[in-house]
N, C-alpha and C positions, 0 to 999 in steps of 0.2 A: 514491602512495596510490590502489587502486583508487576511479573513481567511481562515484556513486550513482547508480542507475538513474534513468531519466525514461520512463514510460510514459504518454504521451497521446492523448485521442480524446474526444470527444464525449460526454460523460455521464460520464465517469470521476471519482469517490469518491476520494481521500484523508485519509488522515489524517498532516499535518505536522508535523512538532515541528523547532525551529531552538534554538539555543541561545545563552550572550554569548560573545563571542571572549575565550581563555579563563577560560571558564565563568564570567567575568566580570558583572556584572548589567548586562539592557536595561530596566528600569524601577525609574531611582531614588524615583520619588515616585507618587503617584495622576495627577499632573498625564501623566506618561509612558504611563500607562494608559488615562489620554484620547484622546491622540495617536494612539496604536497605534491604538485601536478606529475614531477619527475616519480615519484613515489607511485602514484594511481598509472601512470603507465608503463611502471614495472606491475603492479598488478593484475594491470589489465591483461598483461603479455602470461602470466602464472593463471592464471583462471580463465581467459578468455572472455570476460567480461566487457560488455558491449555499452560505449556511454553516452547518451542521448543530448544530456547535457549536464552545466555544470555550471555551480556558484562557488566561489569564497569569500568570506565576510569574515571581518576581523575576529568576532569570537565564536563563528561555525559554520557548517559548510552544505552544500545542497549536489546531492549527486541525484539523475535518472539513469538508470542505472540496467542493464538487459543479464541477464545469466544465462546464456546458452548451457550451460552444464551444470544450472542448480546447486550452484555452490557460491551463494551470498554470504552465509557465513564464515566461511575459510576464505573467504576473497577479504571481505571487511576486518575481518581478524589481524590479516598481514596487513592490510593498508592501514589501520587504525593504528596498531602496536609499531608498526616500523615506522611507521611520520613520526610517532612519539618519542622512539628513541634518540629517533635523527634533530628533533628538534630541541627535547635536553642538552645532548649532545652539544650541539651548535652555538643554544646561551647557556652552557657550564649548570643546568639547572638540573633536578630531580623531581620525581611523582610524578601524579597522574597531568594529562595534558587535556583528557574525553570528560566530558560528567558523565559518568556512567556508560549504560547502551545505547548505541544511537537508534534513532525511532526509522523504520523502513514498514511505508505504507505501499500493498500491495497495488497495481497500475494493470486497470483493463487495457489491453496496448492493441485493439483490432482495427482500428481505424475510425472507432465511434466519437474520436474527438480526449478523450480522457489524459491521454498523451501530451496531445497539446495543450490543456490545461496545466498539468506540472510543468514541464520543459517554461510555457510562459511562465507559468509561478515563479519557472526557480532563472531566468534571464530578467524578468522585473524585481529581483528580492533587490538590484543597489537602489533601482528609482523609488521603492518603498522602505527604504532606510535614508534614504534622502541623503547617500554618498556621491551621487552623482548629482552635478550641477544639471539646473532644469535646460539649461540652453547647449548642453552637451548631447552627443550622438551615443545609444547604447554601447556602440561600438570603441567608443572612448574607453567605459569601463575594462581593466586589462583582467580581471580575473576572474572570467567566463565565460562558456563554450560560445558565447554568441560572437565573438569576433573569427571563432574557427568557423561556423557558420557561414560567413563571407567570404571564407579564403578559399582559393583554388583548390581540389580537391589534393593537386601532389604536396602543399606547400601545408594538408590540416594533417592532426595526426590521427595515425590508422584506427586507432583504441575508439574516435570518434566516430560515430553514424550520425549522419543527417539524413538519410533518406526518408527515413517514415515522419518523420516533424514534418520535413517541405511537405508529404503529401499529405499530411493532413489538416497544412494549410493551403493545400488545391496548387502544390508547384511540384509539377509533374516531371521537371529534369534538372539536376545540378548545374546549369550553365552559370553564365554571367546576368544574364536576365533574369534567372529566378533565383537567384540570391539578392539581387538589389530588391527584387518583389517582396523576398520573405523581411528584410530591412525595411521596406515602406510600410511592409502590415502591424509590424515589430512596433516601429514610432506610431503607429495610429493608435495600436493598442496601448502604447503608453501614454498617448492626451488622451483617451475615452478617461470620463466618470468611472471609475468604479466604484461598486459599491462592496467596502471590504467584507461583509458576509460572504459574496462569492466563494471565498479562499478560505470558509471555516474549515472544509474537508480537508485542507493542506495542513492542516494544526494539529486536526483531533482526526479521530476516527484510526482504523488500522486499514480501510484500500479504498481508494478512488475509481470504481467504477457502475457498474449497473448495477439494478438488482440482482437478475441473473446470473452474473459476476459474481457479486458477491457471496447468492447462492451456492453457487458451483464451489468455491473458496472455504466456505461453512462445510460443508458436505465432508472435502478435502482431510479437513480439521477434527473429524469424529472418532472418537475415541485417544488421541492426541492431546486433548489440554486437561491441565493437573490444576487444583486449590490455587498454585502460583500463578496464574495468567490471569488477565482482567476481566471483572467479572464479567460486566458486557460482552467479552468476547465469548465464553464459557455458554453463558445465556444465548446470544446469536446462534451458536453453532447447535444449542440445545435444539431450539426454537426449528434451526434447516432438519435436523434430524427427523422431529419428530412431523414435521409437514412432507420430507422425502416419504418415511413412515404412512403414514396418512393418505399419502396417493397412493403409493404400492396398493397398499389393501382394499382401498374404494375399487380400482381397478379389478382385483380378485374378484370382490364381491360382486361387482357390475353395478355397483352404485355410483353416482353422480355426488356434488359435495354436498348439492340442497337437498339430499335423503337426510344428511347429518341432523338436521335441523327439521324435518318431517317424521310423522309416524311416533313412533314409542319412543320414552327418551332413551330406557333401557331394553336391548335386546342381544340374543347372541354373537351377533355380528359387532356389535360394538364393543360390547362386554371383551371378547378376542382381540379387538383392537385396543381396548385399553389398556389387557394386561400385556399386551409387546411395546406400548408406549412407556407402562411403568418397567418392563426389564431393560429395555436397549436404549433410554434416553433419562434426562433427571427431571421431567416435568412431574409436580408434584399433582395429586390425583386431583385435587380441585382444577388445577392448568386443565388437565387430561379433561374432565368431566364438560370444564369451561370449553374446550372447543371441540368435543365429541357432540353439544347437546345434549346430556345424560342427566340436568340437576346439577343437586347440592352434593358436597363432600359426603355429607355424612348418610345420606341415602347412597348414594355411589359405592361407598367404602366395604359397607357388608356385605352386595351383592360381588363385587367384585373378588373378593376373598373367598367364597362359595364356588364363585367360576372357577377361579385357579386351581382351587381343592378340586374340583372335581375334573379337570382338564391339563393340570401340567404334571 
């Protein structure tokens, strides 16, 4: 089985979801719910990990989750394995408690909005499991960040940030007013239609945010993923490299991109850029040919083997 990416660094947003091995439940009672939370904020306190918001659901869990010091996986590691033990423990039981690794999709967190899409994703996952009675208040629901959301700042716990959520649902100070406000936007957003495509990115993919994001994230990622990592992703970051590629050297040259596609398909200039495409990236020479404007493989292939002979 392809693995799941791990993207870290300093400041880096995710949003986690783990689930029971399988799909088994990790929180048989309220008491397991204690645990968990008590558990993530000893974590929180060992890493310094910063948490936006937070779900539990009978067979798995939703963290948003901040890493001031780039250490998502040493932080998830303790939290994962010590809720596991405590939770054996507790019902006299053995094995695993995780399916596996849990999925952490990387979160554009600048204020573009992306943010707020998770945080809501993972404060509506009980009204989209239909745990919570429809004539109940989110707030009802007891296992999730949204009821620390309304609480006085001295009375929520420290491990909790609210501040970049409210502002980027336009509530510019923790008082009593703009916590009832983010409660009113909260319930709106819960009678709006949605339409569940919206939340495909919350399922699949490895990060929620821009292109640009994502670009910068690929870049990140070069020279880093092995045969083991999914292919998509392998491909994605293939793909940033060789376009990062691709500008550098149009810039060299003082070419524009629509030269690529004007004038001769083969020429020195390209010829040099294809063969730094085929050493520093795995785009196959047809890829290369296909978005150099250069033809077919098999015209491409012998002039390019002549260049290199006579150039590297």
């Amino acid at each position: 089985m392809a693995r799941l990416l791990r993207i870290e660094y300093p400041g880096a947003v995710y949003h986690v979801l783990s689930r029971g091995d399988r799909k088994g439940p990790i929180f048989l009672d309220d008491g397991d719910c204690h645990d968990f939370i008590k558990t993530l904020a000893e974590a929180c306190q060992k890493t310094r990990f910063e948490i936006h918001g937070y779900c539990l659901m009978k067979n798995h869990f939703h963290l948003v989750v901040e890493t001031p010091e780039g250490n998502l996986v040493a932080g998830m590691r303790w939290l994962m394995s010590t809720y596991a033990n405590r939770f054996n423990h507790r019902h006299g039981l053995c094995g695993h408690v995780f399916s596996g690794r849990y999925k952490a999709l990387v979160v554009e967190a600048n204020g573009r909005g992306y943010l707020r899409t998770v945080c809501d994703y993972t404060h509506l996952n009980p009204v989209r499991a239909k745990v919570l009675p429809a004539r109940s208040r989110l707030l009802e629901y007891p296992w999730s960040s949204f009821g620390g959301y309304l609480t006085e700042p001295r009375h929520r716990p420290k491990w909790l940030r609210v501040d970049r959520l409210l502002g980027e649902h336009g509530i510019a100070q923790d008082t009593a007013e703009g916590r009832r406000e983010f409660e009113r936007r909260m319930e709106t957003r819960r009678a709006e239609e949605v339409d569940p495509r919206q939340w495909k990115g919350m399922r699949r993919g490895w990060c929620v945010g821009s292109p640009q994001f994502q670009q910068a994230l690929l870049e990140r990622l070069h020279g880093k993923l092995g045969p083991g990592h999914a292919g998509q992703i392998r491909r994605e970051a293939s793909q940033a490299r060789a376009e990062a590629i691709i500008a550098a050297e149009l810039r060299k040259l003082g070419w524009k991109e629509a030269g690529l596609s004007q004038g001769a398909k083969v020429n020195a200039g390209k010829l040099a850029l294809a063969a730094r495409l085929r050493r520093e990236t795995t785009l196959t020479i047809q890829q290369i040919a296909d978005r150099l404007h250069m033809g077919s493989r098999k015209s491409v292939s012998p002039k390019l083997h002549a260049w290199r002979r006579s150039n590297e």
